[in-house]
N, C-alpha and C positions, 0 to 999 in steps of 0.2 A: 443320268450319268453317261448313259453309251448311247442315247437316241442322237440320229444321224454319224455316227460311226458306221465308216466303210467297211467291209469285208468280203471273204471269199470262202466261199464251200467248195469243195475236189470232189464230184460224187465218180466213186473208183466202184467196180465190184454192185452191193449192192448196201453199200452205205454211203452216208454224208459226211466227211469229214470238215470237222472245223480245227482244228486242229492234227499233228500226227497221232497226238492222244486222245481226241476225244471226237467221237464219230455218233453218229443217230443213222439208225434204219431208215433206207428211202422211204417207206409209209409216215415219218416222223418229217415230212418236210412237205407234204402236201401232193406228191406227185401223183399222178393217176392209177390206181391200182392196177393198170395192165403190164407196166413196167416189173420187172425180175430187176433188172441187173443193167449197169456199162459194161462193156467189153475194155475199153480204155475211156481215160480218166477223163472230165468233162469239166469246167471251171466257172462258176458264175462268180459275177461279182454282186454287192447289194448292200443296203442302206437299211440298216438299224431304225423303226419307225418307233419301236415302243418293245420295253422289257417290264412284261409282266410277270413278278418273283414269285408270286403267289401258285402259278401255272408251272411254272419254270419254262415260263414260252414265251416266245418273243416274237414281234411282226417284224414282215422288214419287206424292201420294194427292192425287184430285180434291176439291177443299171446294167449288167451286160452278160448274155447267155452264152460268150467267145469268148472269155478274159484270159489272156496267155501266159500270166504271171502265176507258178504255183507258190510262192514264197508267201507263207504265212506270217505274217510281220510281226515285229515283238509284243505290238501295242494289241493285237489279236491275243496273242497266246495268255498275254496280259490279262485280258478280258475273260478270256474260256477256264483264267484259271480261280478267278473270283465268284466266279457265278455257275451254275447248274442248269445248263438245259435240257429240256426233255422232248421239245417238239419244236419247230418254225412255222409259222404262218405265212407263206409268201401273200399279199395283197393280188397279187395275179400269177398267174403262170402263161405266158403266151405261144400258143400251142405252137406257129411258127419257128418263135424262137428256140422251144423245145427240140423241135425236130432239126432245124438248124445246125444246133452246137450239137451234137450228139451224130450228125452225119454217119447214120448205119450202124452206130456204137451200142443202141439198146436191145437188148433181148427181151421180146415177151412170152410172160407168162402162157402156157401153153392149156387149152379148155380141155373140159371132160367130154369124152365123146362117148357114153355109157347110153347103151337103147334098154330101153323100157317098155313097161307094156306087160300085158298076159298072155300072147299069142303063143306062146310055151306050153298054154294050161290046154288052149285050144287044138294044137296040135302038133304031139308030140313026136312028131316024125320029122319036125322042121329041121332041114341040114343048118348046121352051124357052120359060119361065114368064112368063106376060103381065105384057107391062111394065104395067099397069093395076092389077097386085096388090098393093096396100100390105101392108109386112110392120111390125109393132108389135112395139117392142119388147119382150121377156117381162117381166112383171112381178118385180120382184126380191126375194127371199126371205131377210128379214133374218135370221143369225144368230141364235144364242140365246145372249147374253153373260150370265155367269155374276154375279148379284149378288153383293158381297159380304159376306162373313159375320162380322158381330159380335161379342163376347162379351166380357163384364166380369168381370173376375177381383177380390173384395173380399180385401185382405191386412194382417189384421191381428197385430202384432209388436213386441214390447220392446224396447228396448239399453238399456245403460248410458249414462250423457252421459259417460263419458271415453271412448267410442269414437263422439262426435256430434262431427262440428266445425261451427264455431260461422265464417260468412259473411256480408259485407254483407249483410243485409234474409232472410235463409235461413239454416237449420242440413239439413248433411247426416245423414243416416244409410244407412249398405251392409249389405244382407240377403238371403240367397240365396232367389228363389220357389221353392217344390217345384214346383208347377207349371209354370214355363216353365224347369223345371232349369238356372236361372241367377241370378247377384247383379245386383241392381238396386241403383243409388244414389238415394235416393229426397230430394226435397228440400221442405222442410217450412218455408213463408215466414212471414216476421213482419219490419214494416218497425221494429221496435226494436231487432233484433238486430245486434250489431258484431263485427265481423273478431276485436277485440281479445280478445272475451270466451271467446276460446278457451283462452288461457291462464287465464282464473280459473273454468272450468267447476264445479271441484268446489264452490267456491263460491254459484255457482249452485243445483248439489245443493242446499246446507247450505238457502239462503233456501227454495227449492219443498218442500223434507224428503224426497226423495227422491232413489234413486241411478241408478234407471232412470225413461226417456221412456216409454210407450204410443203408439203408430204403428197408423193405419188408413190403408192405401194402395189407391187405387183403380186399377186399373191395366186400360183402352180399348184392345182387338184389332181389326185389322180383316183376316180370313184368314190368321189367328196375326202377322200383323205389329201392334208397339206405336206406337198413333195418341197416345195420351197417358197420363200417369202424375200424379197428385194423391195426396198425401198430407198429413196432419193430426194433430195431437197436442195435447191438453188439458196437456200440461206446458210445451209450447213458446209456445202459445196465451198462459199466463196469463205470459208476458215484457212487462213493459210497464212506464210510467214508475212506480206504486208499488212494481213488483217491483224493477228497477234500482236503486231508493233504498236499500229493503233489501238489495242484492246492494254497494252502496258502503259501508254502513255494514257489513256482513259481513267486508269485504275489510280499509277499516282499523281496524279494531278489534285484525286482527293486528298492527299498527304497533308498539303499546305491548307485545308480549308480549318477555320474556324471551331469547326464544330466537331471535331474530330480527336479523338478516345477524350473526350471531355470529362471523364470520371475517373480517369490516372491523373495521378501527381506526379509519376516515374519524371523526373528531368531529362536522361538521355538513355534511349533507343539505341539498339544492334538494328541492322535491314530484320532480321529474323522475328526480336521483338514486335517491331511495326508491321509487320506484316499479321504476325498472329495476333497483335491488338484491332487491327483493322477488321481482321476475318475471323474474327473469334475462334482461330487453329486451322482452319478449313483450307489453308493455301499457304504452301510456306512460297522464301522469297524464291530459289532456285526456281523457280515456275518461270520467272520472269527474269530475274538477275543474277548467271553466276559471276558478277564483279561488283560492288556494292558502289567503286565510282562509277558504274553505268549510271545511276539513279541519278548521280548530281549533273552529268551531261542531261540527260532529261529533263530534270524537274528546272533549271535554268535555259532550256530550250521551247518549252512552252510556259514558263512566266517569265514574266516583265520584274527579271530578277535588277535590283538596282546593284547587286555586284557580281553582274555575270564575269568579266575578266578574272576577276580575283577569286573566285568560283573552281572556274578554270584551270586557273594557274595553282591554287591549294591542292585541288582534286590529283594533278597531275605529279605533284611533290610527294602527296600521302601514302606513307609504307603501310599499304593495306596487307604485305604479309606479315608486321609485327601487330597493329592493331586495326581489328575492326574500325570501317565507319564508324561514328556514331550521331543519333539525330536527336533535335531538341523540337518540341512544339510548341506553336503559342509566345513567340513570334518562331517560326521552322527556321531551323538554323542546322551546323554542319560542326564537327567537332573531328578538324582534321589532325594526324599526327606527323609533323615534320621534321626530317632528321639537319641538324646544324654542323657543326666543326665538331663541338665538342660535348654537345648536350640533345638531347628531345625536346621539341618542341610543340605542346600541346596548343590548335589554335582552333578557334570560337568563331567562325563567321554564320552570319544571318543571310536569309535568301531576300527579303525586301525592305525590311525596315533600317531608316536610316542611323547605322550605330557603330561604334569603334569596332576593330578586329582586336579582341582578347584574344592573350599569351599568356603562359604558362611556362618555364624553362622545367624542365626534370632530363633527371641524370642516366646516363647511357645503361642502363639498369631495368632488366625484367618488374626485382620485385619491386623499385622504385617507381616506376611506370603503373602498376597495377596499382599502388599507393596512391599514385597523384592522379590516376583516372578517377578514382572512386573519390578522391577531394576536391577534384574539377566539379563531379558531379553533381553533390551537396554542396558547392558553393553558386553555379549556376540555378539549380534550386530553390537555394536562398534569394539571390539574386532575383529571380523572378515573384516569389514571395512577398521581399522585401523593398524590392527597389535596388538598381546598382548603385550609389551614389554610397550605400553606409557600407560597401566592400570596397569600394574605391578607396576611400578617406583610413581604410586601413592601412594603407601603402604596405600591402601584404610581398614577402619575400618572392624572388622567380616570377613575378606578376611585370607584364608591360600590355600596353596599348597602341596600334598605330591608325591614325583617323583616315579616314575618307574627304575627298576634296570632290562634293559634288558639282561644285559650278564649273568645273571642266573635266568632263570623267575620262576622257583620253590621257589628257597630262597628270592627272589624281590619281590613275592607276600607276602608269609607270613611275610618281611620286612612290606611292605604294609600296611597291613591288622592292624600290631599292632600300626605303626603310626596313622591310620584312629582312629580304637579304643581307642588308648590312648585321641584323639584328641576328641571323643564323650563320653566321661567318666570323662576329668578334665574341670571343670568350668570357670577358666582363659589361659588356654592352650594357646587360640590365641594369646592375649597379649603376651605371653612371648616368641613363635616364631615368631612373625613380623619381628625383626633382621636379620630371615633367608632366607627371601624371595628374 
């Protein structure tokens, strides 16, 4: 929980403080027994390597012997007030920097200078030592604190992306070093990267063209302990808004295949449903689309849709704030809703196969709407069950149809276009073409 959490000790006097509250005796923090005391207050900063609770001690690595900030941070006091220490292990102490930061500020302990010996016994006439004689203290003879020792281990190494996961703003990858005879999880940042795209990795693959990453890991010792770990990869690297584009239009593209949620019967999809059928939960649609007519611009822009105009022109009618898209599979189709003069208009077009555009009239009405979606839905269900020809022949009420004229799709569309709209502009229109269905 706090390894690599920054902080600061104030050694004042002849304590440590980690807090205003909470202080340890300089012998509790590793320093060299000759030291008494600061004169004024000294400030190291340092890096949290490991909190052993059991000890109530903790290691940790000096980043700076100068630190000029004495403000204990919240996130400190936070910490000091959760836990119990009773000692610090610094991993080095560097006798330079020691002397350094402290610039004249340490006092030391001062030695015994007590003579010994029997020459007392041997003669006892010996004058005792003139009070006159000033005795100075010995000069004191600093240790030789061991610097420590560096070394940069460069590790570079493959995986696969189905054994990368894939994390807010980072992907991991796990790899054992030979060198420090252990698995490191090494983490490889990129602020484009999403939680979600873990579930469409292969995907991924497909857009980069490849099935494995390239990984150069930098990995910082200091006296075999890891001070830090960087790592980088040209695959992960090139994530970004052009690649994500293509990693969306990769993903629906499967929408329209064949073989897809083949074990639902569901007639018509929300983006949200499709999405969780595709990915069994693992990615909702907002990853990709927050406007569900983005999809139909897409999925008509990489197929060889035979009614892209119309497409088009639906998507751009549809009050996606009173209702959801909704989609059908098996043939993929589109179930837009368009508002008229005087009525709703629910309409049915298909993305390739050649076939009428089904209508629906329903009335300016919530719970009418909700009524006649759910009866679209069960009748296009039908519909593909049964065959449209035995719903046809019912010349069902609010029901119209307007055809497609393929042998000229220029003039077919705008044929099209003015049927639709004649059709959403006159109030009894349906009545009076039911005859032609």
């Amino acid at each position: 929980m706090m390894t690599d959490e920054e902080l600061i000790v104030i050694l004042d006097g002849n304590q440590a403080f980690l807090t205003h509250e909470m202080h340890l005796p300089l012998s509790k923090i590793g320093l060299p027994d000759y030291i008494e005391r600061f004169k004024a207050p000294v400030i190291w900063k340092f890096r949290i390597l490991k909190h052993i609770e059991a000890e109530k001690r903790i290691t940790a690595l000096i980043l700076s012997y100068g630190w000029n900030d004495a403000t204990f941070s919240n996130r400190q006091k936070e910490i000091f007030q959760k836990i119990q220490i009773e000692s610090i292990s610094f991993s080095t102490i560097s006798t330079s920097g020691l002397l350094q930061s402290t610039n004249g500020n340490i006092i030391f302990k001062s030695s015994s200078n007590s003579a010994t010996g029997n020459s007392s016994q041997k003669d006892s006439t010996a004058k005792a030592p003139d009070s006159t004689v000033k005795f100075h203290r010995p000069a004191v003879i600093l240790p030789t604190i061991k610097e420590p020792v560096p070394r940069t281990i460069v590790f570079p190494f493959t995986e696969p992306i189905k054994n990368v996961v894939f994390r807010e703003g980072f992907v991991t990858a796990t790899k054992r070093v030979p060198e420090l005879a252990r698995e490191l999880e090494f983490q490889i940042e990129n602020a484009h990267v999403r939680e979600e795209y873990d579930a469409v990795k292969n995907y991924i693959g497909n857009v980069l063209q490849t099935k494995k990453i390239s990984v150069t890991a930098t990995i910082e010792l200091l006296d075999g302990q890891i001070v830090s770990v960087n790592a980088v990869s040209p695959e992960i690297a090139k994530i970004n808004d052009s690649m994500l584009e293509g990693l969306r239009l990769e993903f629906v593209k499967d929408f329209t295949r064949p073989t897809v949620l083949t074990t639902s019967d569901q007639p018509l999809f929300t983006l949200d449903e499709l999405f969780k059928g595709l990915t069994e939960g693992k990615i909702k649609s907002d990853a990709f689309y927050d406007d569900d007519r983005k999809v139909v611009e897409d999925l008509i822009g990489i197929t060889d849709s035979k009614h892209y105009h119309h497409l088009r022109f639906l998507s751009s009618r549809h009050l996606h704030t009173t209702m959801k898209l909704r989609f059908s599979i098996r043939p993929f189709s589109f179930v837009f809703l368009i508002e008229g003069t005087s009525k709703y208009y629910i309409v049915w077009e298909t993305l390739h196969t050649q076939e009428a555009t089904y209508i629906w009239r329903v009335a300016k009405d919530k719970a009418a709407l909700k009524a006649a979606l759910s009866d679209t839905s069960a009748i296009i269900g039908g519909m593909k069950a049964k065959g449209k020809q035995q719903y046809i022949t019912t010349k069902a009420e609010d029901f119209n149809r307007i055809y497609h004229d393929y042998s000229d799709l220029a003039n077919g569309f705008r044929k099209w276009k003015t049927d639709l709209e004649t059709l959403l502009d006159e109030k009894d229109v349906l009545e009076s073409t039911q005859n032609n269905l």
